[in-house]
N, C-alpha and C positions, 0 to 999 in steps of 0.2 A: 504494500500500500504506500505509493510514493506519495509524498507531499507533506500539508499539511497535515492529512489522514493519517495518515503512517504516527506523526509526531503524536495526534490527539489520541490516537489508540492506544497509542506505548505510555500515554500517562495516565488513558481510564482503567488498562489494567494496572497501572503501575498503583495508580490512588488506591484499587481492589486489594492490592496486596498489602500495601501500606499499612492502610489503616487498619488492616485486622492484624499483621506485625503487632500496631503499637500497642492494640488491644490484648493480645497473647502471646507476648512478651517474645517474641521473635526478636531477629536481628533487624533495628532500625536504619533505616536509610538515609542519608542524608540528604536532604532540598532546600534548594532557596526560595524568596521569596517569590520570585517569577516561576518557577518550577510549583508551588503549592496553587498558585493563582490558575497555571493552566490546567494542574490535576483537576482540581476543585470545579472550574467550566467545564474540561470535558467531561466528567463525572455527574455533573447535576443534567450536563444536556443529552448521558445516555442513559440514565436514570428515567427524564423527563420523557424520555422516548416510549422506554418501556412499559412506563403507569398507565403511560396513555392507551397504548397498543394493548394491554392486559385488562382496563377498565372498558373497552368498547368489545373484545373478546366475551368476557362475561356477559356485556350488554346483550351482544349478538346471542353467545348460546344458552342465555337465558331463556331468549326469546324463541329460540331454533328448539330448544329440548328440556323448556322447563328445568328441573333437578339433575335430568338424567346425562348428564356429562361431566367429566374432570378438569382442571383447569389449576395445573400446579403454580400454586403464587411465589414464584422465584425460580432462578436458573435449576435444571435438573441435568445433572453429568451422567453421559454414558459412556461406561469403560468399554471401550470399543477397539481397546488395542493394550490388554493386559501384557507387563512385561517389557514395556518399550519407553521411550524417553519420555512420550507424551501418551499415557494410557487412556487418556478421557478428553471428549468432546463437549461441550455446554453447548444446552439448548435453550434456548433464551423465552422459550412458552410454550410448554407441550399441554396439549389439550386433544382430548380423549373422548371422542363421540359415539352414538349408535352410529353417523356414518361416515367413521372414518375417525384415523390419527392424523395429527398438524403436528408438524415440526416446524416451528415459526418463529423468523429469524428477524427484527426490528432494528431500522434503522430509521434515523432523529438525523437527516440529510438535508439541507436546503436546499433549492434551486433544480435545476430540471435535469432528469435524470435520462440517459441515452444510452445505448445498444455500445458496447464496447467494440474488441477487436475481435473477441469470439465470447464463446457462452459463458466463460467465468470471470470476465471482466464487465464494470458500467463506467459509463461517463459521468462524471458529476460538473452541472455548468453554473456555473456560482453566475452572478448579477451581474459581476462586471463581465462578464463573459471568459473569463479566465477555467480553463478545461481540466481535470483531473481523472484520471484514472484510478478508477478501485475495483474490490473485488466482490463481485455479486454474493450477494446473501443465499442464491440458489447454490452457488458454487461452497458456499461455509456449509450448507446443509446436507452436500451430496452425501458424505460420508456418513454422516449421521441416520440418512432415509435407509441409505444402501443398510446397514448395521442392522436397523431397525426389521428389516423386510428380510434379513437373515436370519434374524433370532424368531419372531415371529409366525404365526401361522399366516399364508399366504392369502387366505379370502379375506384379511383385514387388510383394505386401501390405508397405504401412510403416503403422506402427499408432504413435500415441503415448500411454506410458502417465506416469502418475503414482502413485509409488511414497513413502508416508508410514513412515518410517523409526525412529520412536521408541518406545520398547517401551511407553511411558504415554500411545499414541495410538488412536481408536476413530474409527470413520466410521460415518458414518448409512448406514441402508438406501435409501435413495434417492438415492444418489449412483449417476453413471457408474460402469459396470463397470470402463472404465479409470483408475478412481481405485482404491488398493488398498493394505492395510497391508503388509508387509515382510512378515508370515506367510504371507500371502496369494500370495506370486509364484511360490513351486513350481507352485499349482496351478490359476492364471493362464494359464503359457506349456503346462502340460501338456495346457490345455486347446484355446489355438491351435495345437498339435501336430495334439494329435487332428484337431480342426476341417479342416486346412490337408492329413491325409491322406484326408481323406476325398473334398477337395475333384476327388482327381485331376489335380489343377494339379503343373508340373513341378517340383523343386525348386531353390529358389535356389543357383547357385554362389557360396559365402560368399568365395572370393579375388574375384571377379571382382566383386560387389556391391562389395566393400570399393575396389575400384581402382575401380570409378563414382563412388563418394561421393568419393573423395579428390581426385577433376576439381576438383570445386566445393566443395573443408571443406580444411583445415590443424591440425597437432598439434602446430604450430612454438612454439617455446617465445615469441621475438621476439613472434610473431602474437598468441598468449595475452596479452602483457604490454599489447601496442598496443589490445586491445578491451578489458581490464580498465580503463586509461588511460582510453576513453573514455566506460565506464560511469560512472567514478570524478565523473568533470569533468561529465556530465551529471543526474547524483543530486546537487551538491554545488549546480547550476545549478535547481534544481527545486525543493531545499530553500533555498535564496535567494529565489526566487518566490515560496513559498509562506506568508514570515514576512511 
């Protein structure tokens, strides 16, 4: 993630790891004051992203399924590669329906968002028209659906979406249907609804989906701080490289 992205990422995990360091008595990091200022905006503005994206979630499948859905309130890690330097992937809102798993990936982006050089890149085009390159939220989710649809039994649909969160954000018409603005996700999953009864396929049991997923994912708070840790230590290792 060149640019400024790259920078704001490496300090919203960086704040993730920080602050729960200083809380459990880890090894503290040293920052100044310009380094706390940016942790601190990028962090409330992926923070802001997420409440949003999780409070119209709820809205939506409240409305879609009444009680009958999951909707875990915070990141949930799947160990999706035991054994290796980076064992776990975070899912940024997994929600668990009669039709259908979301693996949904929220980004708090401004400005209009464009078709990359291929599928796992977007364009991000700020105001002044200044261009950046990033990495599609479909492309963050791949590994995570593929894991999911391995472990799982195969007539449960897991679909991953990306959910753009910012009210001063626009997508191009040619983007994946699973890329989609905040306004957009009523009528999204209303539409996998539809789709998914028509299909005649049985429907998912949302306890029993949820007790599959949790074989192979964690909500442990421990867990969360040990993969933030190792995000932290490999973006700081990357940006060492890369000067």
């Amino acid at each position: 993630m060149p640019g400024i992205f790259a920078f704001l990422a490496t300090g919203y995990l960086g704040w993730k790891f920080i602050g729960r360091a200083q809380r459990t008595g880890a090894p503290r990091v040293r920052r100044s004051k310009t380094d706390e200022t940016v942790l601190a905006r990028a962090h409330a503005r992926g923070e802001a992203g997420e409440a949003r994206t999780h409070a119209e979630l709820r809205r939506v499948l409240t409305a879609l399924c009444g009680t009958d859905f999951y909707l875990h309130d915070g990141a949930v890690l799947l160990n999706h590669a035991p054994g290796t330097a980076f064992p776990t992937a975070e899912i940024d809102h997994l929600a668990v329906t009669p039709f259908g798993l979301f693996v949904i990936e929220t980004k708090n982006w401004s400005g209009f968002i464009e078709p990359g050089a291929d599928s796992s890149e977007l364009v991000r085009v700020a105001s002044d028209g200044k261009r950046e390159s990033r990495k599609s939220p479909l492309a963050q989710n791949r590994t995570k659906v593929a894991f999911l649809n391995a472990k799982l039994p195969k007539v449960w649909t897991i679909e991953g979406l990306g959910v753009f969160a910012a009210p001063d954000c626009s997508l191009h018409p040619d983007l994946p249907p699973s890329l989609i603005h905040i306004s957009e996700l009523s009528h999204c999953l209303r539409l996998r609804r539809h789709d998914f009864r028509l299909s005649g396929i049985k429907p998912v049991n949302v306890r029993t989906a949820f007790k599959a997923i949790m074989l192979n994912a964690s909500t442990d708070t421990k867990d969360l701080e040990e993969h933030y840790k190792r995000m932290w230590i490999n973006r700081q290792v990357v940006a060492g490289n890369a000067v």
